[in-house]
C-alpha positions as a printed Julia matrix, in Angstrom:
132×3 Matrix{Float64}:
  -9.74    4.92  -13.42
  -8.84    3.1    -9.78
 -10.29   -0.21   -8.27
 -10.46    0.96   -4.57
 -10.74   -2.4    -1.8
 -11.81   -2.75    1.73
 -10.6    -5.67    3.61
 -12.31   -5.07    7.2
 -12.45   -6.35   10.6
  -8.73   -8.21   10.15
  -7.6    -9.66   13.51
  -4.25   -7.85   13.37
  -3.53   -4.21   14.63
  -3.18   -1.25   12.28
   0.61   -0.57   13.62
   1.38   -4.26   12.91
  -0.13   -4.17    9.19
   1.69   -0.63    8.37
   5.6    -1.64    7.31
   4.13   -4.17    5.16
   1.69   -1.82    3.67
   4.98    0.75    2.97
   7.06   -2.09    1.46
   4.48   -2.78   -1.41
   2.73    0.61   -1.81
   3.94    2.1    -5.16
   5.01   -1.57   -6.64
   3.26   -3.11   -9.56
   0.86   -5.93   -8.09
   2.03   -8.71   -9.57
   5.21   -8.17   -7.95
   3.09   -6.69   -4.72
   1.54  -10.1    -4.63
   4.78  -12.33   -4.66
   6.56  -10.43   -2.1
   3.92  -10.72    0.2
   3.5   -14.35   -1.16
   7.18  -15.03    0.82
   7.42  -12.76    3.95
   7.62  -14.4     7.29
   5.18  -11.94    8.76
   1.94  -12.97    9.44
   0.07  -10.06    8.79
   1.86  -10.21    5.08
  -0.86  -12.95    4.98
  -3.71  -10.97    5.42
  -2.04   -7.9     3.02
  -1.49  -10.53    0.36
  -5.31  -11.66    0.56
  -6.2    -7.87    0.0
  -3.75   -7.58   -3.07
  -5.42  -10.39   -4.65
  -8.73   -8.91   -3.83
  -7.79   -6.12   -5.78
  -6.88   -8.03   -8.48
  -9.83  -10.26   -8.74
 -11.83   -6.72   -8.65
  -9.78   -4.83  -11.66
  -9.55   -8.13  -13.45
 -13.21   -8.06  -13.44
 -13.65   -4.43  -14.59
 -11.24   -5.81  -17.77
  -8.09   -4.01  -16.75
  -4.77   -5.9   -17.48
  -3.79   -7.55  -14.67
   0.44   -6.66  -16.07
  -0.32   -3.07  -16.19
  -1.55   -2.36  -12.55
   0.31   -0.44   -9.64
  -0.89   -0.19   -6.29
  -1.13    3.0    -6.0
  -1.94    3.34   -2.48
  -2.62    1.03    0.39
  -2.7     1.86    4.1
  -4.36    0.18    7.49
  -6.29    1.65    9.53
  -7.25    1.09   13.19
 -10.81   -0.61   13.49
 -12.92   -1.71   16.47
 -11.43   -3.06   19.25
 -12.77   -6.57   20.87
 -12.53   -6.1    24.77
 -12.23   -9.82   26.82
 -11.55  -10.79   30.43
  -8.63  -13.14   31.57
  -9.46  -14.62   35.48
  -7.14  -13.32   38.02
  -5.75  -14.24   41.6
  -8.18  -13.92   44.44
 -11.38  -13.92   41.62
 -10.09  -10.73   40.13
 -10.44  -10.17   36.05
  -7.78   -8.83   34.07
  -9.32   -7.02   31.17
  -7.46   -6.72   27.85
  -8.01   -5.51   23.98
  -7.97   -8.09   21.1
  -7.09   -5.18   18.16
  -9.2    -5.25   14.39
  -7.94   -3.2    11.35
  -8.96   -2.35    8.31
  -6.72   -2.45    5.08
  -7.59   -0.21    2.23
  -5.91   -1.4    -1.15
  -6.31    1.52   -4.51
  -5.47    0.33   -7.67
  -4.57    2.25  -10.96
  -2.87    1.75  -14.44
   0.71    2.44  -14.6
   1.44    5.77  -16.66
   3.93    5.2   -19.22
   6.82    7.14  -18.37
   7.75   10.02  -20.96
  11.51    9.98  -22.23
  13.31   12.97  -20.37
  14.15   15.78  -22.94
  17.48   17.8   -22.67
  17.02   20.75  -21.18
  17.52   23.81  -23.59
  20.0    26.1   -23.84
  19.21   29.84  -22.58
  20.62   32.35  -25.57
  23.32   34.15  -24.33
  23.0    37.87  -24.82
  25.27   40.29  -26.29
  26.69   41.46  -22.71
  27.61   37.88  -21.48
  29.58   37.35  -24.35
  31.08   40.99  -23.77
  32.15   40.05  -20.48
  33.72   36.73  -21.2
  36.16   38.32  -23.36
């Protein structure tokens, strides 16, 4: 079972918000969390508020807050604010203020099977006739 969270209307643009989202998406969220914790981006800020979101939100559902992954995360574009800037000779320049919204999924990590040796196909009795 997944904890899915919506952080919306975040005053950054999706494209800004998306190599942050790739850096963290398949990461286990306690790791998510500190990495965002320390980037110099800005909108690593507003991804790190949605990681702990998520948290907060499986925490509360009793899942173990050492065995979650993010399984996916992503931004996508939202409403755009339009505003006016004045201009020479009483002009207005208009201009677009960008909103996104970052979707965070949550899941248990699967534990990861031990890799078995693949088996050996039978030779038959005309490979071995050949090889000699």
């Amino acid at each position: 079972m997944s904890v899915v969270i919506k952080l919306k209307m975040v005053r950054h643009s999706a494209r800004k918000l998306a190599p942050v989202t790739k850096l963290v998406q398949g990461k286990a969220l306690v790791d998510a969390i500190n990495q965002t914790a320390v980037m110099p981006q800005h909108s690593a800020h507003e991804v790190n508020k949605a990681l702990k979101m998520a948290q907060a939100a499986a925490t509360g559902k009793e899942f173990k807050a050492e065995e979650l992954v993010v399984a996916q995360i992503f931004a996508t574009q939202g409403p755009k604010i339009r505003r006016q800037r004045p201009n020479a000779r009483g002009r207005a320049n208009r201009y677009l203020k960008h909103l996104a919204h970052i979707t965070v999924v949550v899941d248990q990590a699967k534990p990861k099977k031990a890799k078995q040796a693949p088996v050996k196909k039978a030779e038959t009795k005309a490979e071995v006739k050949e090889k000699n």
